[in-house]
N, C-alpha and C positions, 0 to 999 in steps of 0.2 A: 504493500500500500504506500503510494507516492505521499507526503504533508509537504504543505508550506511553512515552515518554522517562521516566517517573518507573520503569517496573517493573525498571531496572536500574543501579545507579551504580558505575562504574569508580571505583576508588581511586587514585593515583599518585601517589609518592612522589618529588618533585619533585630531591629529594636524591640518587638514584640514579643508577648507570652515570655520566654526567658529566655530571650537575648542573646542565645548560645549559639554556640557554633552547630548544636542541632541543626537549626535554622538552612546554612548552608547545604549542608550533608545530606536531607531529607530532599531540599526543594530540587536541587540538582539530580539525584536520583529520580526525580518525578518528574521530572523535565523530559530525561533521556527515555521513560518509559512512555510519557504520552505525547512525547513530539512536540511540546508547549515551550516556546523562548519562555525563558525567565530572568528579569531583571531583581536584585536584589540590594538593598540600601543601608544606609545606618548599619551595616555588617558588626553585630556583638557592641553596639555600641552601647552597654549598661556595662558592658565587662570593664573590669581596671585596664586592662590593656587591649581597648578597641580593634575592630579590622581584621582581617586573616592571619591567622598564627598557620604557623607550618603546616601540622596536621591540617585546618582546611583547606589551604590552598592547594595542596596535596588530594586533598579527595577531589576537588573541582578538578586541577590537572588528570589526575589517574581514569577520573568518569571520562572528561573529553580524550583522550591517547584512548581506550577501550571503546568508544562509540565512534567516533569523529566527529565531536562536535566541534563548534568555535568558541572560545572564549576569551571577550573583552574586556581591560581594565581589572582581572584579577593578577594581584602579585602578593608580595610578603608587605601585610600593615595596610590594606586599601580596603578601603568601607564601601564600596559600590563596583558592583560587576553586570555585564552579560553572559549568559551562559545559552548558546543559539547550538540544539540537538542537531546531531548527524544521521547518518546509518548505522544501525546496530547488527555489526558481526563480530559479538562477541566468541573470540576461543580461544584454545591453545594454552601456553605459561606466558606470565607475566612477572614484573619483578618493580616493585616501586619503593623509595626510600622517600622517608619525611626530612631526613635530615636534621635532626632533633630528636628529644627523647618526646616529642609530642606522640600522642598516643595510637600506635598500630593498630590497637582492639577496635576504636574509632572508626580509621580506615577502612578496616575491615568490613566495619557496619553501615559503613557510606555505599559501600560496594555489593554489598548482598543483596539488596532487593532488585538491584538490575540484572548481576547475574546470575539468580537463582532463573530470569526466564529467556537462558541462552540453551537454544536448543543443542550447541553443540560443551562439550566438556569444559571445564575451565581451571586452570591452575594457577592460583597468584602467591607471591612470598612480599612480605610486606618488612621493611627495616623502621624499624624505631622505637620509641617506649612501650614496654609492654605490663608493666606496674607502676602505676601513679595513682593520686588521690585524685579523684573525680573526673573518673573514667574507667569502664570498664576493667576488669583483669583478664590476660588472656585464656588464665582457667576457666572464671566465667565464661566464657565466650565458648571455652570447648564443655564445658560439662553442663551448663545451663542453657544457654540461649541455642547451640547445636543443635541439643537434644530434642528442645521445643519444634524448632524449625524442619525436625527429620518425621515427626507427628503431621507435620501439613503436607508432606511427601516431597520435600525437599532433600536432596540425598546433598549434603556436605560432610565434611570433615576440617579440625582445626586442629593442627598441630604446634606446638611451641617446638621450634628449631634450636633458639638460644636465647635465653631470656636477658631483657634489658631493662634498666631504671633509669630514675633521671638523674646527674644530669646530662650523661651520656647518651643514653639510649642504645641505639644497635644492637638493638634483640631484633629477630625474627621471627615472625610467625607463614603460617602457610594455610593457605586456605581452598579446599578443594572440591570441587562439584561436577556432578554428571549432568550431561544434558538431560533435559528434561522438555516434555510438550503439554499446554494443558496447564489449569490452574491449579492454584494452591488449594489445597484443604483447612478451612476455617480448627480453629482451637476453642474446643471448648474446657476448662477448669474451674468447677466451680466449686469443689468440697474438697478440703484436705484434710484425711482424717491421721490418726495418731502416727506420731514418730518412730518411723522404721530403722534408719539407720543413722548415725553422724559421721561424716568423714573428712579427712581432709588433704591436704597438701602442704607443707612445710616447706618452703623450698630459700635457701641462704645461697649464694656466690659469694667466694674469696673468703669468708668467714667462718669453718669448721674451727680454728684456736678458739673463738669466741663462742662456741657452741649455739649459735645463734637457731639454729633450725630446730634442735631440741630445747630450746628455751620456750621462742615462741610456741609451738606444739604444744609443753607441759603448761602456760600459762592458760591456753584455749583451754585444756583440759579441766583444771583445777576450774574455772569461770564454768564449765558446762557443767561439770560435778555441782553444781550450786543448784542447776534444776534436776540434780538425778539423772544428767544424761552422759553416756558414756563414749566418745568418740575415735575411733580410729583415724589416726593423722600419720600420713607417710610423713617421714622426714628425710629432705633432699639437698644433699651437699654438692654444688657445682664449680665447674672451674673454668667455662667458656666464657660465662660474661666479661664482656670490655672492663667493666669496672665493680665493684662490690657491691654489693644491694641484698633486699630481703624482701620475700613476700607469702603470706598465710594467706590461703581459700579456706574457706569450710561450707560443710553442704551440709542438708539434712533431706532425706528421702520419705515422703510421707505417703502412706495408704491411700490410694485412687492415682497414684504414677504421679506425685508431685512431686518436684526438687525444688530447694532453695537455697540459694545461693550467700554468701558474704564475707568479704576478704578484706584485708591490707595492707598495703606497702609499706615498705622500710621507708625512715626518712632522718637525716640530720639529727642530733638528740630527740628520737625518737625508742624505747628501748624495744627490746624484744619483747617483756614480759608486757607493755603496753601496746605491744603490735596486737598479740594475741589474745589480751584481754578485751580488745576492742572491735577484733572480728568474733570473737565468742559472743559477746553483749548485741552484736547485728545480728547475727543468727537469732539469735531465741528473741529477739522482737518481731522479730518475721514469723517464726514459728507463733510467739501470742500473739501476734497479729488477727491469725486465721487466713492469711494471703496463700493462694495456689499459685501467685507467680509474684516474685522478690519485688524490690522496687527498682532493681537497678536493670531488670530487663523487661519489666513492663513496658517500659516506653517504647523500648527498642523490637516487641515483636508487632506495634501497631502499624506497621508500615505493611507487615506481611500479613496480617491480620484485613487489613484494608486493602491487600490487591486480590487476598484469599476468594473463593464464591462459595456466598453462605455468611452465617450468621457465626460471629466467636463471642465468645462468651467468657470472664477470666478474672478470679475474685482475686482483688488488689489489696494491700493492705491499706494504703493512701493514693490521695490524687496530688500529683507532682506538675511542676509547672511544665516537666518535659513530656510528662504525658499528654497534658492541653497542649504542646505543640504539636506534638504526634499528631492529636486528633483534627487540630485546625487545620496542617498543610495536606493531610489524607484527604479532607474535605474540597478543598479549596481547589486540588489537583483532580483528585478522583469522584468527587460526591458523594465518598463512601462516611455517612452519618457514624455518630461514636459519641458513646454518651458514660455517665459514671452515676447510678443511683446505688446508694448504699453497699459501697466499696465493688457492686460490679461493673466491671468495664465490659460495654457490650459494643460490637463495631458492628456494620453490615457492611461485609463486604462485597467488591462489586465486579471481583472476574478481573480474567485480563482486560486491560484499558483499552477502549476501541482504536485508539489509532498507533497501539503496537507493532512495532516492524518485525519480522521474521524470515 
């Protein structure tokens, strides 16, 4: 199907709902899916440090090189861009650096809802931060939001190649899919019932002297022992990373196929036993919560939820400002309505987007 990319331009006011670089990373992937130019403005201009940081201009670069589109006026620090869709043949490997420890998990997720609907295979390795504070972990991304996304019949895989922090960054990740024809399958979660399993991930670089990987572990532990929960935590001493860093995941597996996710990074006079205590204290919130999907990947399955056909359904523990932006650009792009009465997030989704290239 031929479009004219010029007969229509989306406006977006990059300042809205929460200002984030969400903003960018959504509207751009929904640009490229329904052939819509999209102008966007005031780019994170609530954030302390306005305008494109690496990671987005990264995702806008990496969409357009993967589609061929054009894009104007976007660089490093620039508050207003065009972003005018190409042709989409998406395939094969790809390979893209942020150049910073800005966050790969991010990337990643800037990139998924376009190419989950490339019919032919796709292989990307992504270089840059892969543990930071407010963003994604890449554990999450493989044991949480994967998992969710393989239930809608999306065949991925994420692997961690080599883990990196800030303020380096140069971890790897790798992100892998089959083609696929045909729309997603709607999610529905809406009961989680009692705690099946706790596990986790301990994972230290450069730091075995300081026993860093079984500290944090025993502190998650000793915080979970407080509600009578007992958890299994690998502990993983590395020696690939560029530079030293630390970072705890913990899950918890609940009765009706729910996981939930909560981790955190190592940081500067940060210690270990407060690494762990503090991804401990996330978990069992989420757990009393009653949420069947964390908060840190709510937002992020509303985009798939929204191209899905069918009705998703998915009890949240809270409404976040990333998730009203989820909802407003899925709107705004797709017409796919999304609402939150009492903690459920219900979306209608609306199929593939009519003016889909293939």
């Amino acid at each position: 199907m031929s479009r004219n990319v010029e007969a229509e331009i989306i406006e977006i006011d990059g300042s809205s709902h929460s200002s984030s670089g969400t903003i960018v990373r959504l509207a751009v992937g929904y640009s490229v899916l329904t052939g819509r130019r999209v102008h966007i403005y005031q780019v994170r201009a609530g954030r302390p440090r306005p305008g494109l940081a690496h990671q987005h201009l990264q995702a806008v670069q990496a969409l357009a090189e993967l589609t061929h589109a054009t894009v104007k006026g976007a660089y490093l620090g620039s508050r207003q861009f065009d972003f005018i869709p190409g042709r989409f043949t998406v395939s094969g490997r790809h390979r893209f650096a942020i150049g910073s420890a800005g966050s790969a998990t991010a990337l990643a997720l800037a990139l998924l809802p376009v190419l989950a609907f490339s019919p032919q295979s796709v292989e990307v390795e992504i270089e840059g931060g892969l543990f930071q504070d407010f963003a994604p972990s890449v554990f999450h991304l493989e044991h949480v939001i994967a998992p969710l996304l393989r239930r809608m019949g999306l065949d991925v895989e994420v692997d961690m190649l080599r883990p990196g922090y800030v303020p380096k960054g140069e971890g790897i990740l790798r992100v892998a899919l089959e083609g696929r024809a045909g729309p997603l399958r709607p999610l529905v979660l809406e009961r989680a019932g009692p705690v099946e399993r706790i596990w986790g991930i301990s994972l230290s670089s450069h730091l075995s002297a300081r026993h860093v990987s079984r500290r944090m572990a025993d502190a998650a532990r000793a915080e979970l022992a407080t509600a009578d929960y007992e958890a299994a935590i690998e502990e993983r001493e590395d020696v690939s990373a560029v530079q030293a860093g630390a970072a705890l995941a913990l899950f918890a597996d609940l009765e009706g196929d729910v996981r939930l996710g909560a981790d955190r990074a190592g940081a500067p006079r940060r210690s270990a036993e407060a690494i762990g205590r503090h991804a401990a204290h996330q978990l069992l919130a989420e757990i009393e919560g009653g949420a069947c999907v964390d908060r840190y990947a709510a937002d992020q399955v509303v985009a798939f939820a929204a191209l899905a056909e069918g009705q998703s359904r998915l009890r949240i523990e809270q409404m976040t400002e990333h998730v009203a932006t989820a909802l407003w650009l899925a709107e705004m792009f797709l017409g796919a309505s999304g609402r939150v009465e009492r903690f459920l997030l219900t979306i209608d989704g609306v199929g593939l987007p009519g003016a889909f290239v293939r």
